[in-house]
C-alpha positions, -999 to 999 in steps of 0.1 A, spaced: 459 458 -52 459 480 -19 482 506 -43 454 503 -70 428 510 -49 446 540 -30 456 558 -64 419 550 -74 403 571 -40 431 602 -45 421 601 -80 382 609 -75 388 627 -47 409 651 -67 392 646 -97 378 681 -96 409 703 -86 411 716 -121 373 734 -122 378 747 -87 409 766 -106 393 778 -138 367 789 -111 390 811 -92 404 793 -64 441 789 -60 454 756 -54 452 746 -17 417 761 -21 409 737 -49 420 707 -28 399 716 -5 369 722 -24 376 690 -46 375 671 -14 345 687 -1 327 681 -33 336 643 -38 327 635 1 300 609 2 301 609 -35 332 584 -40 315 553 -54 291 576 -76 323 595 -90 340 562 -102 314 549 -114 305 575 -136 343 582 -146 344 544 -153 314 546 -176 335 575 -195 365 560 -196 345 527 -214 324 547 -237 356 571 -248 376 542 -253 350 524 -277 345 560 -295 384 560 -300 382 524 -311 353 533 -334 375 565 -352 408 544 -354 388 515 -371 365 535 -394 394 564 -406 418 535 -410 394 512 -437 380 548 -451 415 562 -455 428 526 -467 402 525 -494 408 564 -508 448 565 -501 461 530 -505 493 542 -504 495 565 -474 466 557 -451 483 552 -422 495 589 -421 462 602 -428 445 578 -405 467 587 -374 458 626 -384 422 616 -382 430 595 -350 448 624 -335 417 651 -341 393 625 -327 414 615 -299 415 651 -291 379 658 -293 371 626 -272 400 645 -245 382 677 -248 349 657 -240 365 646 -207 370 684 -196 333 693 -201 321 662 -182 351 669 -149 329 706 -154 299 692 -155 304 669 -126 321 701 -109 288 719 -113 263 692 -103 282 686 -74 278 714 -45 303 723 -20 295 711 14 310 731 44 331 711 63 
């Protein structure tokens, strides 16, 4: 449990390394402003990750289930192919969704001088 919830505090507290990057920073930089970002914000951060990581799971859920009976009713034969392509796009889309919201986050979070 005391592993758990130390992996859980490095992980939002570096949550935003890879926006500080794209931004310009190199990477001792973007430690630094990940930490400075997520200060004070730590129970916020999980929280809202938390909430993503539910909803994205349900959406993935919700493509698996609904390409797997479509793609069972049109291709009988090979739905399970098709279905994992379909599952693979929307699995991707759902990861790509996870960038914009660490950006997002990035953004609506300013850097506070240490």
């Amino acid at each position: 449990l005391a592993f758990a919830l130390v992996v859980l505090a490095a992980w939002a507290r570096m949550m935003l390394m890879a926006p500080s990057i794209v931004d310009g920073a190199g990477p001792i930089d973007a430690i630094r402003s990940s930490l400075a970002r997520t200060r004070g914000n730590f129970w916020r951060i999980v929280g809202v990750a938390l909430l993503y990581l539910i909803v994205s799971g349900v959406l993935t859920l919700a493509v698996k289930s609904v390409s797997g009976a479509l793609l069972g009713m049109a291709l009988p034969g090979s739905a399970a192919v098709g279905s994992a392509g379909v599952t693979g796009i929307g699995t991707g889309l759902i990861a790509m969704g996870g960038t914009v919201f660490r950006a997002l986050l990035h953004r609506a979070l300013p850097e506070r001088v240490a």
